[in-house]
C-alpha positions as CSV (number, residue, x, y, z in Angstrom):
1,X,0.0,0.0,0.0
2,X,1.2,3.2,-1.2
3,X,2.1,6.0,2.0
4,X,0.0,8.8,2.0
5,X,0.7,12.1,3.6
6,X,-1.9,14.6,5.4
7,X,-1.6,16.9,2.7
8,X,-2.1,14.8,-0.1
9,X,-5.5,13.2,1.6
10,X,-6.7,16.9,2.1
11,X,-5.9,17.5,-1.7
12,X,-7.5,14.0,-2.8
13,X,-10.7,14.5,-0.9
14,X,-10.7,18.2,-2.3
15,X,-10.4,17.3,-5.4
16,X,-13.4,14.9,-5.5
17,X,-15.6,16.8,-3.7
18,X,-15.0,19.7,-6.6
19,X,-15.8,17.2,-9.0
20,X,-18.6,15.8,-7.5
21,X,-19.9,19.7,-7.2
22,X,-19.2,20.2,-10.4
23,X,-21.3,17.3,-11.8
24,X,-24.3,17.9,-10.2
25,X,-24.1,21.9,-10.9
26,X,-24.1,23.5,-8.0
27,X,-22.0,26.4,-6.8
28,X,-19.5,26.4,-3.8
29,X,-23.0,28.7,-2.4
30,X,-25.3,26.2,-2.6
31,X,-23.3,22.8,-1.8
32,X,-22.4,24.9,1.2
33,X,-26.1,25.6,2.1
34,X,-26.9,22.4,2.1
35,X,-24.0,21.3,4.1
36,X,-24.7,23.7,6.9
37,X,-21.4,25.3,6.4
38,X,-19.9,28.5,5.4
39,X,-18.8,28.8,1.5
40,X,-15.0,29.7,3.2
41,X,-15.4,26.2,4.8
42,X,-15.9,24.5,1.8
43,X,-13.2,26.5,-0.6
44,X,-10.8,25.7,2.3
45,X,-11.9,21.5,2.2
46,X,-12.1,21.8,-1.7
47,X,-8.4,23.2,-1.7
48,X,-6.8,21.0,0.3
49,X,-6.6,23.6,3.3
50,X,-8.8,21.9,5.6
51,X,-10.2,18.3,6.5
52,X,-13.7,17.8,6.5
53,X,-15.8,17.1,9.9
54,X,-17.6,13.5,10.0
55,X,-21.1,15.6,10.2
56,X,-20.0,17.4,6.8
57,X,-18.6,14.2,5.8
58,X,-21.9,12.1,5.8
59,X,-23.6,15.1,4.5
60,X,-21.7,14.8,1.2
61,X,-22.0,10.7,1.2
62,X,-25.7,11.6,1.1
63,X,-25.9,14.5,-1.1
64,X,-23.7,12.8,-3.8
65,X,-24.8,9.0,-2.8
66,X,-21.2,7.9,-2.3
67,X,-20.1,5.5,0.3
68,X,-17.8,7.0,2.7
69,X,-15.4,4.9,1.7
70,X,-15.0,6.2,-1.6
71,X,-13.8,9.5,-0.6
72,X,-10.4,8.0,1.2
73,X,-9.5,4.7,-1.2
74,X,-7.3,6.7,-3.7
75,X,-5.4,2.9,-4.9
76,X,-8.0,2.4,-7.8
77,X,-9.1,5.8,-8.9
78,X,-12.2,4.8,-6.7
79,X,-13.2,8.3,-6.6
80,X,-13.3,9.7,-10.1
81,X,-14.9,6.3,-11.1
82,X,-17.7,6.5,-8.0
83,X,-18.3,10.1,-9.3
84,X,-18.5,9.3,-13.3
85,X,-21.3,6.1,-11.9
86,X,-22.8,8.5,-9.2
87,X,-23.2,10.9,-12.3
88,X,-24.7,8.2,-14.7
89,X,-26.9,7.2,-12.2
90,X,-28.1,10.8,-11.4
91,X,-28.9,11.4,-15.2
92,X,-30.6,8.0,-15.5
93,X,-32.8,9.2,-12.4
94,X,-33.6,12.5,-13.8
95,X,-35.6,10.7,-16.7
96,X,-38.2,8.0,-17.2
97,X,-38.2,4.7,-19.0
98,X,-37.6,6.3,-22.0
99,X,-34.1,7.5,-21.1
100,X,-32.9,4.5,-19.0
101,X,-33.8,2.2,-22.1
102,X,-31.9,5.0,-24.5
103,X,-29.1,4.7,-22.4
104,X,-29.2,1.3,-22.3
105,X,-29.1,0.5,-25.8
106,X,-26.4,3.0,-25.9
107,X,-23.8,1.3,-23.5
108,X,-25.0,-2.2,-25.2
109,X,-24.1,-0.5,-28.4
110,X,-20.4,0.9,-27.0
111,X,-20.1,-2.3,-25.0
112,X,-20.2,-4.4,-28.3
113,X,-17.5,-1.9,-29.7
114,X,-15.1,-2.5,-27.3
115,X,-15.5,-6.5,-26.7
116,X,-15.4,-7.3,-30.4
């Protein structure tokens, strides 16, 4: 297992959070509304300045439906992979049958691309 430093878990965990933000469209205003903490707060956690509290913590594992593990296990890309399915799964939600079978087709389609 590769060692990790303090400021390199800050700067992970920033970084996904940003992304995660990002994806869903919200500004540092709003995520930080519904977090229940100030917009400096958050600019400092998304910069790698400060660590998150466990209350703010499982406020973003709700708000963006990620386990809480997936904002510490940095070995597999965990977290830009959990963000791109979080996002999938947030666009898929957003629509009825009609767009989960569209998108289904469509990864079929791309699947059969890639596996011959």
């Amino acid at each position: 297992m590769k060692r990790i430093e303090e400021a390199e878990l800050k700067q992970q965990i920033g970084k996904l959070i940003v992304a995660r933000r990002k994806a869903k469209k919200l500004s540092q205003e709003a995520l930080a509304e519904k977090l229940q903490i100030k917009v400096r707060t958050l600019s400092k956690i998304e910069n790698g300045h400060a660590f998150l509290s466990a209350s703010t913590l499982c406020k973003l594992c709700n708000e963006f439906k990620l386990s809480p593990k997936s904002f510490f296990d940095f070995e597999n890309s965990v977290n830009t992979d959990a963000g791109k399915i979080s996002d999938v799964i947030d666009k898929l939600s957003s629509g009825g049958k009609d767009k989960i079978d569209f998108y289904y087709e469509l990864i079929n389609l791309v699947d059969s691309k890639y596996n011959g």
